[in-house]
N, C-alpha and C positions, 0 to 999 in steps of 0.2 A: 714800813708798816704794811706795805701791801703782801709782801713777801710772806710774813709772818700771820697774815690771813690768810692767804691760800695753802697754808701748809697748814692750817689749824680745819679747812672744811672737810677733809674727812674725819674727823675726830666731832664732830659737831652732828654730821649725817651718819653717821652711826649710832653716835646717840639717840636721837632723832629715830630711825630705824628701830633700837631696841627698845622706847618709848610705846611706838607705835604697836610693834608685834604683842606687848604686854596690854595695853589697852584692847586693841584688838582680840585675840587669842583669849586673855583672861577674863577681861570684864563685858565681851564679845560686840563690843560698838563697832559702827562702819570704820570703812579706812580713814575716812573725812573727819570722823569725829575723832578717834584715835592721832591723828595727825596734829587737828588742832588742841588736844590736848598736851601734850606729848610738848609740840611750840611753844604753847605755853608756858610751858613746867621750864623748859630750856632758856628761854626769856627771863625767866625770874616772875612770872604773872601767878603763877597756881593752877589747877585742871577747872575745868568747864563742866564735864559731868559727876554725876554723884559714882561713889563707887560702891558698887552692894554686892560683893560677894569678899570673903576673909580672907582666899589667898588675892585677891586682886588688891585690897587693903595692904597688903603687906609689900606686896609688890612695889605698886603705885608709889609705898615710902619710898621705899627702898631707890626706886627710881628717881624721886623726887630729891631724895642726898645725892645721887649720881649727879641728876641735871645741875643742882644747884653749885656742884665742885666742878661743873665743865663750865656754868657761867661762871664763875670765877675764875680759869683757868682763861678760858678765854678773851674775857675784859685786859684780864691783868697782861697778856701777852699784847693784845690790840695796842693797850692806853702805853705800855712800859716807853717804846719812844718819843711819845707826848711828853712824858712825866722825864725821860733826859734831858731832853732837848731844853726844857724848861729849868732844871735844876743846871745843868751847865750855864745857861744863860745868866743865870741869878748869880752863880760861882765866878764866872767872868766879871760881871757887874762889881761884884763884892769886889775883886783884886784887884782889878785897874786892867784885866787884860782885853783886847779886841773882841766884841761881843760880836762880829758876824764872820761863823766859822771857815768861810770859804778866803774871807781875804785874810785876814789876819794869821791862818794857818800857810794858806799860799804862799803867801811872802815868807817864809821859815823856809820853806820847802824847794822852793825856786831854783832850779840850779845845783841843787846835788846828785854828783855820782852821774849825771847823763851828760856831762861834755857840752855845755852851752857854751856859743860863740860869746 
């Protein structure tokens, strides 16, 4: 799981990054408020300040379908080993097979192919 986070934080600070410059640049807030807005939207929370100009309006959407498909993208890659881990568990339970993967695979594995005394 960890692995699968730090391959997703550039894809998160970028985002983050083109948030920002759009807030900034367009609707012309500090970097601090552009930031936190920006966290926000990526969060799943919504923007902090009002937006008053029409291309900053469209943007902001626009932006806003971005963030909301990289929190999803995100979650769903995080959670995806939680939710195996769990569903094999339950798969095992169901069949009668050894529910902790280390031993119960172990012993299958033990001894093949490397020449054990």
């Amino acid at each position: 799981m960890v692995r699968t986070g730090v391959a997703l934080l550039p894809l998160a600070g970028a985002a983050l990054l083109v948030g920002m410059a759009i807030y900034h640049w367009v609707e012309g807030l500090t970097w601090s408020s552009a930031f936190l807005n920006a966290a926000m939207l990526l969060g799943g929370m919504g923007p902090v300040d009002p937006i008053r100009t029409e291309a900053g309006k469209w943007l902001a959407g626009s932006y806003a379908l971005f963030a909301g498909v990289v929190f999803l993208v995100v979650a769903g890659v995080m959670l995806a080993p939680v939710v195996n881990h769990t569903l094999e568990h339950w798969d095992r339970a169901s069949t009668g097979a050894p529910s902790d993967t280390r031993e119960g695979m172990g012993k299958r594995r033990r001894g093949r192919g490397r020449g054990t005394t």
